[in-house]
Biopython code that builds the backbone (N, CA, C, O; Angstrom):
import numpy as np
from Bio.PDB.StructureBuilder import StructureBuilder

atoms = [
    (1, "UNK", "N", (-21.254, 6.244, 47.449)),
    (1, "UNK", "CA", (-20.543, 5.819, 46.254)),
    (1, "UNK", "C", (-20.800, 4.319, 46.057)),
    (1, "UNK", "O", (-20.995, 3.593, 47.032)),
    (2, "UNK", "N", (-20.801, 3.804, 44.668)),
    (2, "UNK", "CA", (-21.490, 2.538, 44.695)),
    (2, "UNK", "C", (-20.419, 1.459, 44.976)),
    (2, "UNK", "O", (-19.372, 2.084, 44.804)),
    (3, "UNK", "N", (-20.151, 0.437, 45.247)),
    (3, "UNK", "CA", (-19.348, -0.528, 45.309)),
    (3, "UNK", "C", (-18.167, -0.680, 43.821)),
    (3, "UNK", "O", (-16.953, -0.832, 43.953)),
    (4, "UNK", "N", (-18.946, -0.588, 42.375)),
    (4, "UNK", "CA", (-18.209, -0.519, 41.633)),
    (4, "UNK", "C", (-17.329, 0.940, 41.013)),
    (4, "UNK", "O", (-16.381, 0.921, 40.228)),
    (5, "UNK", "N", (-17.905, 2.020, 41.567)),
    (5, "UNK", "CA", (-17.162, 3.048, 41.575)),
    (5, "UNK", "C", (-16.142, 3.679, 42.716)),
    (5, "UNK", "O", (-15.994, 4.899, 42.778)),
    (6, "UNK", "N", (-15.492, 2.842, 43.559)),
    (6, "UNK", "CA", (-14.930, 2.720, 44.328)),
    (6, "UNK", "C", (-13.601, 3.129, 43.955)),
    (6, "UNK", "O", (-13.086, 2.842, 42.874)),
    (7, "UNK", "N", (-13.044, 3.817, 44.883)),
    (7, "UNK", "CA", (-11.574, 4.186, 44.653)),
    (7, "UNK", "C", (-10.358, 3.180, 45.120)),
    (7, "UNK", "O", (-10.812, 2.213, 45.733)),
    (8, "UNK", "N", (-8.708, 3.162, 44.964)),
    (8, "UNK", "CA", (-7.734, 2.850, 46.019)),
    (8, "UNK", "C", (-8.249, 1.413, 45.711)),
    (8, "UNK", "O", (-9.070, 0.863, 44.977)),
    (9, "UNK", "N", (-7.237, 1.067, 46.757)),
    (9, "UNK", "CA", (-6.853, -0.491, 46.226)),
    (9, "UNK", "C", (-8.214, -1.545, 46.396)),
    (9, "UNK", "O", (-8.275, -2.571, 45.718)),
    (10, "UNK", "N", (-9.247, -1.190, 47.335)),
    (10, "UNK", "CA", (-10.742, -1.838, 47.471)),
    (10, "UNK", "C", (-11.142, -2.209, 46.082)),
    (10, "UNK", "O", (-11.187, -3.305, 45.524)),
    (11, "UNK", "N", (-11.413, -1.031, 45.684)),
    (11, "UNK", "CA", (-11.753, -0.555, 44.058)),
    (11, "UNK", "C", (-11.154, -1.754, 42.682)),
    (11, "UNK", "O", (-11.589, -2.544, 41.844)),
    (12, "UNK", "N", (-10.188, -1.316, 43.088)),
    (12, "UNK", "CA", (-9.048, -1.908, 41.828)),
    (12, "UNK", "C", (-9.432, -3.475, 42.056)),
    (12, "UNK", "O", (-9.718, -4.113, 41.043)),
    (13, "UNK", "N", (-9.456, -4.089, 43.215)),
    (13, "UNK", "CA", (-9.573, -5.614, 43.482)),
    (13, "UNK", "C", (-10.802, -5.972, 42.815)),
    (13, "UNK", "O", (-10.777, -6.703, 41.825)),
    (14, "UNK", "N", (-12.032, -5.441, 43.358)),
    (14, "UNK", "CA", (-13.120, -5.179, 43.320)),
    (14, "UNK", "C", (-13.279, -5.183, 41.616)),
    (14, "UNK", "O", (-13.534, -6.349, 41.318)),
    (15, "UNK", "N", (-13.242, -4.564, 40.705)),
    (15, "UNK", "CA", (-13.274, -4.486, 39.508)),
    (15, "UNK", "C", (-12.199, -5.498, 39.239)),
    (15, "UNK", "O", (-12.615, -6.364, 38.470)),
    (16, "UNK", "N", (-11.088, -5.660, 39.575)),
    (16, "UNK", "CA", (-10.372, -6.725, 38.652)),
    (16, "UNK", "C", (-11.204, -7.938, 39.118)),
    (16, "UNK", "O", (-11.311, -8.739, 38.189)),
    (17, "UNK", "N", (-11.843, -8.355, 40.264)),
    (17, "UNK", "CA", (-12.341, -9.679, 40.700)),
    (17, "UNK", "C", (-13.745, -9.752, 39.477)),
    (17, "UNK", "O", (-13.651, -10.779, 38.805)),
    (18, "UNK", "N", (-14.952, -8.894, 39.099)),
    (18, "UNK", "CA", (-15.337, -8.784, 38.026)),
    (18, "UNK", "C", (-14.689, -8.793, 36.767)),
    (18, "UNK", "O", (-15.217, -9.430, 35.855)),
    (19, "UNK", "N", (-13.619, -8.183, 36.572)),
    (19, "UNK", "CA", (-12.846, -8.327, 35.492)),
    (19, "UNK", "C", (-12.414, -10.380, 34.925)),
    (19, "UNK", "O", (-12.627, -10.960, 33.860)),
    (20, "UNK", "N", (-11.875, -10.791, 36.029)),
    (20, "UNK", "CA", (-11.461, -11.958, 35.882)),
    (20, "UNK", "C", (-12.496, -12.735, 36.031)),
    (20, "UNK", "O", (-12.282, -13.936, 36.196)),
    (21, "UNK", "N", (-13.863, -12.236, 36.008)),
    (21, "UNK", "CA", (-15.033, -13.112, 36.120)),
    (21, "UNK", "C", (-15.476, -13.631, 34.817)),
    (21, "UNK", "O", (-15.892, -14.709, 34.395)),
    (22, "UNK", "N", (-15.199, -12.305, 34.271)),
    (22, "UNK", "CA", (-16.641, -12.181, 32.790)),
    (22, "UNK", "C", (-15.017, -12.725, 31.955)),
    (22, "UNK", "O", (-15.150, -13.592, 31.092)),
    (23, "UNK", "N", (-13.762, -12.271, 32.201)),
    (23, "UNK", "CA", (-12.785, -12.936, 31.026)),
    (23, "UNK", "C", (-12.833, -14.180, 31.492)),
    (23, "UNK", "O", (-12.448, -14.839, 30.526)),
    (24, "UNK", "N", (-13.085, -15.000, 32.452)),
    (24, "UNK", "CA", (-13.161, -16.853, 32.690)),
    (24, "UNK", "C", (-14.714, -17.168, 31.817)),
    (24, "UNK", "O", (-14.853, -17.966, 30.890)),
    (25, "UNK", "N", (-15.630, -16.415, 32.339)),
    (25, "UNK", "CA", (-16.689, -16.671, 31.181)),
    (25, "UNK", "C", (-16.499, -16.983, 29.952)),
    (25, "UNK", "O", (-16.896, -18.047, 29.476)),
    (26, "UNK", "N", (-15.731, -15.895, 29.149)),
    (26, "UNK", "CA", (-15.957, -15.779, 28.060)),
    (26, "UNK", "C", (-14.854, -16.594, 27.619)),
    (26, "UNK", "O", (-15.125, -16.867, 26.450)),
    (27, "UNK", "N", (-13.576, -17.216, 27.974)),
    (27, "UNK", "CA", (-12.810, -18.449, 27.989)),
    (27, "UNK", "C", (-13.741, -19.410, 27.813)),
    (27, "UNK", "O", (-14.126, -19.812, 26.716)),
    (28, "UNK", "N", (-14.157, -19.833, 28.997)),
    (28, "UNK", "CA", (-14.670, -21.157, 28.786)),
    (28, "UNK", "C", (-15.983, -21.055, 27.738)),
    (28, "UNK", "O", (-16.469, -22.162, 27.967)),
    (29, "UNK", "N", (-16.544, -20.673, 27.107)),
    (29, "UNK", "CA", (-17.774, -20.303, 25.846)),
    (29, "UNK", "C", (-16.500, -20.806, 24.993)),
    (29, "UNK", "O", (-16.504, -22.018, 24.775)),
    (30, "UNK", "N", (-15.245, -19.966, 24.398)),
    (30, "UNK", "CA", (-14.775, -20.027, 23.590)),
    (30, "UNK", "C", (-13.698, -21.360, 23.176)),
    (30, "UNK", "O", (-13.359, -21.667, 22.033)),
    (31, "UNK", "N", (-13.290, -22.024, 24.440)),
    (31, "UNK", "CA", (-12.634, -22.789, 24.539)),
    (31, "UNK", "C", (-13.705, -24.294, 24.306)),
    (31, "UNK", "O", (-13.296, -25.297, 23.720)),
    (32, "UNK", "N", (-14.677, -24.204, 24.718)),
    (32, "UNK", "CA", (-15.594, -25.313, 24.223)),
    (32, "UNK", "C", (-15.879, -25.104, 23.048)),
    (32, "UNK", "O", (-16.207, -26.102, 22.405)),
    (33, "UNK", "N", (-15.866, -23.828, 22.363)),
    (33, "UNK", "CA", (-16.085, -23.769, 20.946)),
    (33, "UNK", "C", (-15.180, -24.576, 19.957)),
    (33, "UNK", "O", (-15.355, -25.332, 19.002)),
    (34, "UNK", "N", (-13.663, -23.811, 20.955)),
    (34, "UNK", "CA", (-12.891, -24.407, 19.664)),
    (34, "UNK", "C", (-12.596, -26.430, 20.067)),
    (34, "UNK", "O", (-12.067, -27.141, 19.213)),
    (35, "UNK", "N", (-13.002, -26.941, 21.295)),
    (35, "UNK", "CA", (-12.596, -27.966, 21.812)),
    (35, "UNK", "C", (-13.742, -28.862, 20.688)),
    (35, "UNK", "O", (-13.326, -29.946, 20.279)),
    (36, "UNK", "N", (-14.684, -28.552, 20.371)),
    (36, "UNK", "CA", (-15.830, -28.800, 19.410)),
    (36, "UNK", "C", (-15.780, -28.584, 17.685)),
    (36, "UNK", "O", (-16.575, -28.950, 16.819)),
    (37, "UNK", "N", (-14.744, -27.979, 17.614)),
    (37, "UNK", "CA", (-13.897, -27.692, 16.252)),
    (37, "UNK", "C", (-12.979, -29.106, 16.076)),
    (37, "UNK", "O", (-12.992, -29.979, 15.209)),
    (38, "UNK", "N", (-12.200, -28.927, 17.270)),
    (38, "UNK", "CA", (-10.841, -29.478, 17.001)),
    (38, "UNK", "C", (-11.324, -31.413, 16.926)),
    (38, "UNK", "O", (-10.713, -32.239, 16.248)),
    (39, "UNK", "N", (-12.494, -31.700, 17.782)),
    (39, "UNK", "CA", (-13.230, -33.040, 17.252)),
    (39, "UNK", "C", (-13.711, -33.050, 16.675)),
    (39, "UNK", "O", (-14.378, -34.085, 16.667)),
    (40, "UNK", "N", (-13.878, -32.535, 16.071)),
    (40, "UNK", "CA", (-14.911, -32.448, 14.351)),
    (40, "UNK", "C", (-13.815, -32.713, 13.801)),
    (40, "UNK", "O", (-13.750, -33.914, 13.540)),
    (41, "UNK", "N", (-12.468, -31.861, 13.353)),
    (41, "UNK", "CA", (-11.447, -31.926, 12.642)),
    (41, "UNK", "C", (-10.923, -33.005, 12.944)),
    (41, "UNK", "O", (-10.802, -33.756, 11.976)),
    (42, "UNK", "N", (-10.481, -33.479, 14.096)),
    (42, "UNK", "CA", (-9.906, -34.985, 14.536)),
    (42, "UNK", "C", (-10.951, -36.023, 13.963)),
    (42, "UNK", "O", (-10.460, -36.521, 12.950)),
    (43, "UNK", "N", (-11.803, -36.373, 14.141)),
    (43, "UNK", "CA", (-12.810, -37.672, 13.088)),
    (43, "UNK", "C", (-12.779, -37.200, 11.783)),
    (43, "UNK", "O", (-12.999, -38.146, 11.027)),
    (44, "UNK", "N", (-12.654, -36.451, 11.347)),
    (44, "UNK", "CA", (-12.506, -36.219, 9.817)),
    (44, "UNK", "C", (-11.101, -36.074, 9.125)),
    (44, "UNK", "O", (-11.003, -36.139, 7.899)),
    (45, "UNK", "N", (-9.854, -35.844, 10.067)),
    (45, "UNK", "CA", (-8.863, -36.548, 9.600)),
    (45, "UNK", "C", (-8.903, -38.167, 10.192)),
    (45, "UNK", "O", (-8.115, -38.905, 9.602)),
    (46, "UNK", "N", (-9.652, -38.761, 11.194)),
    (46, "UNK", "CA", (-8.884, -40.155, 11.148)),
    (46, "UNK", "C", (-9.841, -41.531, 10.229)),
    (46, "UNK", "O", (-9.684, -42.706, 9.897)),
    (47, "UNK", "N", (-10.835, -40.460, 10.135)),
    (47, "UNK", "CA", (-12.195, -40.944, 9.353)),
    (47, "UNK", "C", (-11.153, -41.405, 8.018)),
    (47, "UNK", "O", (-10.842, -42.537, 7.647)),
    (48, "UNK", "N", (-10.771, -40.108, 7.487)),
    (48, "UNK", "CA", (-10.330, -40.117, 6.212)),
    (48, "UNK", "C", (-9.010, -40.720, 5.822)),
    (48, "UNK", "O", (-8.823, -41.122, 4.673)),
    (49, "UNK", "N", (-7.959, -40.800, 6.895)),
    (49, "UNK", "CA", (-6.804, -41.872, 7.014)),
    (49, "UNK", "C", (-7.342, -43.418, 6.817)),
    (49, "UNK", "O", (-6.748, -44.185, 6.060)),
    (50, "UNK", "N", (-8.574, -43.837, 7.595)),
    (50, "UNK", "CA", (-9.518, -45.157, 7.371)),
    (50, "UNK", "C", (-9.375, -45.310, 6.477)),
    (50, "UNK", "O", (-8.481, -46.120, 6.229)),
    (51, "UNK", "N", (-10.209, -44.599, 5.145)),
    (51, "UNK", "CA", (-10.740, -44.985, 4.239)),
    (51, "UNK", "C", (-9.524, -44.724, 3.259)),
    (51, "UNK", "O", (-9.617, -45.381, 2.222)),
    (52, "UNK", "N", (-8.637, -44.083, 3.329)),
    (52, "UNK", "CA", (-7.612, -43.985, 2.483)),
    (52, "UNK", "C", (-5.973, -44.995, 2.651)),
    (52, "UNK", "O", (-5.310, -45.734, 1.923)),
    (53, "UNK", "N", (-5.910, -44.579, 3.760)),
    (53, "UNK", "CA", (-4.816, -45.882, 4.197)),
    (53, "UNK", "C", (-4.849, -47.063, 4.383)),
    (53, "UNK", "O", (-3.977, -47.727, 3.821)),
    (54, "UNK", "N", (-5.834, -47.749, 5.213)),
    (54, "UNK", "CA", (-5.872, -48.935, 5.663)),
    (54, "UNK", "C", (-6.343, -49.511, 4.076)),
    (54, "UNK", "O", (-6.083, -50.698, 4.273)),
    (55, "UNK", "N", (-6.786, -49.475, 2.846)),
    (55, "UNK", "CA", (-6.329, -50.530, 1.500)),
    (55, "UNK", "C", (-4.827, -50.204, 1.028)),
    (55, "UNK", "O", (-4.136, -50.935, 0.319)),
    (56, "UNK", "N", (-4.493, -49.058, 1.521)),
    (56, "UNK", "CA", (-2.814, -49.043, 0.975)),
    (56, "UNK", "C", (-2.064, -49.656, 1.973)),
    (56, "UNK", "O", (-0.841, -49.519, 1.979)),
    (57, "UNK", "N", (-2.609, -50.281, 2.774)),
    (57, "UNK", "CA", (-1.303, -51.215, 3.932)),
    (57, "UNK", "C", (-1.923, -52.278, 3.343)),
    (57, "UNK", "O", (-1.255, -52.958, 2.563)),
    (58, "UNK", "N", (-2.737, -52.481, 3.493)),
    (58, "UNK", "CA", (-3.621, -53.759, 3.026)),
    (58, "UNK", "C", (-2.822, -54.680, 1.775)),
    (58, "UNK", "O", (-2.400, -55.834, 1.853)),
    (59, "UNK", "N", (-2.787, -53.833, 0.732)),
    (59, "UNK", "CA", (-2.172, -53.757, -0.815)),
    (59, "UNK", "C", (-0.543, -53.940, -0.661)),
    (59, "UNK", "O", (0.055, -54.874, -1.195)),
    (60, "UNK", "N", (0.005, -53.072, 0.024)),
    (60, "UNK", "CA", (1.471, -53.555, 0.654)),
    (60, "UNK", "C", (2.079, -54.992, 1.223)),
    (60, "UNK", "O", (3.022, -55.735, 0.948)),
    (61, "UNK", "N", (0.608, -54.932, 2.507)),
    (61, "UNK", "CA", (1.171, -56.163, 2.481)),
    (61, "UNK", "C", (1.180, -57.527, 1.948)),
    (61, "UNK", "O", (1.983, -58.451, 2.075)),
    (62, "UNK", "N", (-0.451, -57.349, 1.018)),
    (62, "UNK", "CA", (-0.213, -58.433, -0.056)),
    (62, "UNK", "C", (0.493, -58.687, -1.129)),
    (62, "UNK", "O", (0.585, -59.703, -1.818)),
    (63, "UNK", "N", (1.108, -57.384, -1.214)),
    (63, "UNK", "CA", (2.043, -57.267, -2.117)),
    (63, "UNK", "C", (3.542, -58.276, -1.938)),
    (63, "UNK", "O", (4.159, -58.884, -2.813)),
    (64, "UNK", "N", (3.801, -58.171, -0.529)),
    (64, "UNK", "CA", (4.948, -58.694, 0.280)),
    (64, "UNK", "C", (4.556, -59.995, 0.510)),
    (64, "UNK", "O", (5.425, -60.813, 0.814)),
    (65, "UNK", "N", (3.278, -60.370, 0.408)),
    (65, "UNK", "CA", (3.167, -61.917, 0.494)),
    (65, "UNK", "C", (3.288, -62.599, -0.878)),
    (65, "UNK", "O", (3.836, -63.687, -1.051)),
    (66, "UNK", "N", (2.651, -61.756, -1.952)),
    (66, "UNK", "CA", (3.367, -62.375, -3.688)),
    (66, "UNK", "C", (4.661, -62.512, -3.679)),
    (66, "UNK", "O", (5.032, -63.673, -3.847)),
    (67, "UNK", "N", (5.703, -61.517, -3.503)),
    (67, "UNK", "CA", (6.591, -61.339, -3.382)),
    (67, "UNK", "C", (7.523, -62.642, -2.974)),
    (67, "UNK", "O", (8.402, -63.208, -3.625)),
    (68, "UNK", "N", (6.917, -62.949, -1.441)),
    (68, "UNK", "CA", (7.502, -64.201, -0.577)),
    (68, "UNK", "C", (7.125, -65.203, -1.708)),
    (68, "UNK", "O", (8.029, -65.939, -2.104)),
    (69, "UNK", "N", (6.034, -65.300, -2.207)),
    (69, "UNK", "CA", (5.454, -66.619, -2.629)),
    (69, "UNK", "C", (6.235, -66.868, -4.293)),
    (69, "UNK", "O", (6.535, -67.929, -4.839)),
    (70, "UNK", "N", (6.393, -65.487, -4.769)),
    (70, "UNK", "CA", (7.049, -65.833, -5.796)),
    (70, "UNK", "C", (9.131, -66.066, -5.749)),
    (70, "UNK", "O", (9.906, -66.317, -6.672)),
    (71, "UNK", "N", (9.360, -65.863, -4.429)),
    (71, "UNK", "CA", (10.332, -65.929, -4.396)),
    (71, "UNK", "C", (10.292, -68.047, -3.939)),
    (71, "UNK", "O", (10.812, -68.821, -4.743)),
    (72, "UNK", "N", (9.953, -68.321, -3.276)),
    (72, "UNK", "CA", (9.620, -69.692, -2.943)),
    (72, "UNK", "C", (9.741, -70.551, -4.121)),
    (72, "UNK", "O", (10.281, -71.657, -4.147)),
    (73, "UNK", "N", (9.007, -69.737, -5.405)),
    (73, "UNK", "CA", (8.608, -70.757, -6.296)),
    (73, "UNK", "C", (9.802, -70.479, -7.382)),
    (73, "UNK", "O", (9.953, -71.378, -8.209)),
    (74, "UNK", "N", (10.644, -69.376, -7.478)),
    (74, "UNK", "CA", (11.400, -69.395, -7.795)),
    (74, "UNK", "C", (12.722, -70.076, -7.250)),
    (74, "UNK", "O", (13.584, -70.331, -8.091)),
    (75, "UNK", "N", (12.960, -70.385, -5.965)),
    (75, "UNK", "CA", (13.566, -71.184, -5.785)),
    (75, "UNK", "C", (13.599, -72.687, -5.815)),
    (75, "UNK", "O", (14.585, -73.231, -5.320)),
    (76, "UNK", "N", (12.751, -73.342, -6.275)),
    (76, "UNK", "CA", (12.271, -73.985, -6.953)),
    (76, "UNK", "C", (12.586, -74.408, -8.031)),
    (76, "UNK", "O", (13.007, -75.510, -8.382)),
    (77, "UNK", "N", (12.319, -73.275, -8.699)),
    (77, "UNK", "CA", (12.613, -73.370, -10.159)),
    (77, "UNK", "C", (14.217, -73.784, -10.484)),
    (77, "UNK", "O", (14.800, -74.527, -11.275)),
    (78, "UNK", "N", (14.477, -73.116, -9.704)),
    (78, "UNK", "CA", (16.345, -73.308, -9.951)),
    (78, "UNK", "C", (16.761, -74.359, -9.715)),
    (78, "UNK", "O", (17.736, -74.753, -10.356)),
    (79, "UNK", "N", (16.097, -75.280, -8.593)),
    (79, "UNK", "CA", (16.819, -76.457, -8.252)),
    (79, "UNK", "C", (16.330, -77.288, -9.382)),
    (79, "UNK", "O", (16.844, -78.402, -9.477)),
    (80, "UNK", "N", (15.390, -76.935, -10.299)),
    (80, "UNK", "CA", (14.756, -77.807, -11.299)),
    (80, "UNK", "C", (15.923, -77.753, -12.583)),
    (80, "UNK", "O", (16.241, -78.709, -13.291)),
    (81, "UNK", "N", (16.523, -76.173, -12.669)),
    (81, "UNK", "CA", (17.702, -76.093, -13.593)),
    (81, "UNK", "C", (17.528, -74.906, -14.343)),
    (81, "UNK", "O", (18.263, -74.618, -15.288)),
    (82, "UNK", "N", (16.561, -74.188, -13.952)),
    (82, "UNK", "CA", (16.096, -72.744, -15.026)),
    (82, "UNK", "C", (17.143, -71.869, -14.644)),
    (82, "UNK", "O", (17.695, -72.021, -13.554)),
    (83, "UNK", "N", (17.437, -71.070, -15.339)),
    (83, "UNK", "CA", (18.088, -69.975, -15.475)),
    (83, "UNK", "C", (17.266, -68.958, -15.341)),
    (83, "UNK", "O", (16.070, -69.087, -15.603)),
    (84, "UNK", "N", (17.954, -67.454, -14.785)),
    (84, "UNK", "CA", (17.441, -66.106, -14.666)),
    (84, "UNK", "C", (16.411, -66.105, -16.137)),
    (84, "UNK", "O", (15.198, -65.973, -16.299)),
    (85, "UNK", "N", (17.055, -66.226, -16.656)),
    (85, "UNK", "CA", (16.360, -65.496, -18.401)),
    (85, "UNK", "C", (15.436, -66.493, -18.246)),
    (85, "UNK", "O", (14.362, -65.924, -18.056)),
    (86, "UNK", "N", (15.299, -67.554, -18.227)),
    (86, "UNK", "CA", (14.063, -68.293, -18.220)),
    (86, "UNK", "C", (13.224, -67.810, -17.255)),
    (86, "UNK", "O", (12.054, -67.532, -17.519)),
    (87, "UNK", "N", (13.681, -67.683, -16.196)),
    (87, "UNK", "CA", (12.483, -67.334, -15.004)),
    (87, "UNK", "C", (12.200, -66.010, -15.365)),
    (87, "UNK", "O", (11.007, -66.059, -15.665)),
    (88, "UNK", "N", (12.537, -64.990, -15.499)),
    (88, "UNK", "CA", (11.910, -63.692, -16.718)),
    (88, "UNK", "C", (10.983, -63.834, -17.876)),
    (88, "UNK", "O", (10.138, -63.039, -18.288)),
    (89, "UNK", "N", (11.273, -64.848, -18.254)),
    (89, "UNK", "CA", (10.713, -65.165, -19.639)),
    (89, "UNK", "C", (9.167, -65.223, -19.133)),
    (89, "UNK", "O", (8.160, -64.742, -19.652)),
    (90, "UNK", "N", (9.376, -66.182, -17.622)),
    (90, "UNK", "CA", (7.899, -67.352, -17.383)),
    (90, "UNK", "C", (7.238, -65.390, -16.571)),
    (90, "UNK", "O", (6.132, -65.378, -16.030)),
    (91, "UNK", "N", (7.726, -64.597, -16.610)),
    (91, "UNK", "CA", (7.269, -63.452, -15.859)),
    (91, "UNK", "C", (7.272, -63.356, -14.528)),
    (91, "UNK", "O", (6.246, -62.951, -13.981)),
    (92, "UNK", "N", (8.385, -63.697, -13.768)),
    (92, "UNK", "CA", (8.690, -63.309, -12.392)),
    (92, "UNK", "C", (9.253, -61.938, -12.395)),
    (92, "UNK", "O", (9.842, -61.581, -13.416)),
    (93, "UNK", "N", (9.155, -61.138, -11.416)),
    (93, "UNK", "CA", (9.459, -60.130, -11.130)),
    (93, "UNK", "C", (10.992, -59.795, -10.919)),
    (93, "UNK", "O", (11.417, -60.785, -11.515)),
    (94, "UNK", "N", (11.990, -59.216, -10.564)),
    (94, "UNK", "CA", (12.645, -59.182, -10.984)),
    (94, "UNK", "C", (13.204, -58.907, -9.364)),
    (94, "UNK", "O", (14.433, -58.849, -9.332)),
    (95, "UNK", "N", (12.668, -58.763, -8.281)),
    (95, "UNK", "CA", (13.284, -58.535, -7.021)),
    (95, "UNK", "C", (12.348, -59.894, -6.376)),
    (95, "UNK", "O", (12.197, -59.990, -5.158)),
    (96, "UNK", "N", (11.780, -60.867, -7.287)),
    (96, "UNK", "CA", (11.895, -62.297, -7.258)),
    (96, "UNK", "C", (12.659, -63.031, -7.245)),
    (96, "UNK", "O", (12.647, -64.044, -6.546)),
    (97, "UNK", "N", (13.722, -62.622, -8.200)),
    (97, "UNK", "CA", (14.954, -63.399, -8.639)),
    (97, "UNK", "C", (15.816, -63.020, -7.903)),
    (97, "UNK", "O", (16.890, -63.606, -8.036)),
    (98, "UNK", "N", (15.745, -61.918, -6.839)),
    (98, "UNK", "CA", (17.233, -61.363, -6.524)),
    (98, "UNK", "C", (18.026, -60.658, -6.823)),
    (98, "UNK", "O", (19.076, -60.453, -6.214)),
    (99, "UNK", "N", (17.517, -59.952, -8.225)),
    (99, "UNK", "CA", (17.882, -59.227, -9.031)),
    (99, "UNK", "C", (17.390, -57.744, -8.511)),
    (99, "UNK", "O", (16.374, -57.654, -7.822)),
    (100, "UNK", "N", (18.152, -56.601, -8.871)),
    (100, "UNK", "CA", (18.520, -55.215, -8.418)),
    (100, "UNK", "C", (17.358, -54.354, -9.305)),
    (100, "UNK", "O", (17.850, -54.152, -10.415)),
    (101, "UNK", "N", (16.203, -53.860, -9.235)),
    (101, "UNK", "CA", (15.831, -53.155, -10.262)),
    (101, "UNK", "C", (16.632, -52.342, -10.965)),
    (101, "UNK", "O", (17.626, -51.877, -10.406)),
    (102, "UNK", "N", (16.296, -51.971, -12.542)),
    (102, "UNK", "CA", (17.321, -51.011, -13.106)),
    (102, "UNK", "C", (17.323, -49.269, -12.480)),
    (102, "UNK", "O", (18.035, -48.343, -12.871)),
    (103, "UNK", "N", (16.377, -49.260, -11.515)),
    (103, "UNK", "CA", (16.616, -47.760, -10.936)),
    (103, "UNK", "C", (17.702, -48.123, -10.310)),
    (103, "UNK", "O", (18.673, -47.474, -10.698)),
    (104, "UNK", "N", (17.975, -49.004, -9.382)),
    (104, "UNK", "CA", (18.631, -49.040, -8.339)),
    (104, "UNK", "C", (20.483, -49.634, -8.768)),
    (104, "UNK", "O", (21.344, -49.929, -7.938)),
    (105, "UNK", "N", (20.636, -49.654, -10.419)),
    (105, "UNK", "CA", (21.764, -50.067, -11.052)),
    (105, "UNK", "C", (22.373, -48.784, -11.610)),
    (105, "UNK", "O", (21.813, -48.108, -12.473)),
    (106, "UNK", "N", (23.666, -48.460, -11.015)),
    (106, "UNK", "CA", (24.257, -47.872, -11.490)),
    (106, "UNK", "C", (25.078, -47.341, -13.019)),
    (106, "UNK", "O", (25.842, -46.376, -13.006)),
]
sb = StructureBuilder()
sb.init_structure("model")
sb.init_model(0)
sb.init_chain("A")
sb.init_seg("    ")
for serial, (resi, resn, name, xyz) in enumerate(atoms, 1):
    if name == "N":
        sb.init_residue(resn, " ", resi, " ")
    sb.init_atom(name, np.array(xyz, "f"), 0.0, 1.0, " ", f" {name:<3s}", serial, name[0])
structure = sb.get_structure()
């Protein structure tokens, strides 16, 4: 009788030890497959966060430096004697002045 047609518990080991051979094979084929997916997909989301996010922080935070700079020069202005409506007039922003946008007014 051949080794793989073996009966009783010899048998059973015997085929499961082949069994757990060819299923670790065919794991590791498949698991490098998908490990080769999942970095492809990882550089092409952080690729694409690059090129999409980093000018929208960029833009934020120059945004927050106008912001500072127009608040500076608006204080300024006041010690000179302008009023809100004047400093609106000259086109400061309006969370320049200290002032509440109208979303945020009840």
């Amino acid at each position: 009788m051949p080794s793989s047609q073996q009966g009783g518990l010899k048998g059973f080991f015997t085929r499961a030890g082949a069994s757990f051979y060819s299923g670790g094979l065919f794991l590791k084929e498949k698991s490098w497959m998908v490990a080769q997916y999942a970095g492809k997909m990882g550089f092409v989301v952080a690729t694409t966060s690059i090129v999409v996010l980093m000018p929208l922080i960029f833009e934020i935070m120059r945004e927050g430096q106008m912001i500072e700079a127009d608040k500076l020069q608006v204080k300024d202005l006041r010690q000179q004697g302008y009023s809100d409506g004047q400093l609106q007039e000259m086109g400061f922003p309006k969370v320049a002045l200290g002032l509440a946008p109208a979303v945020l007014k009840s």
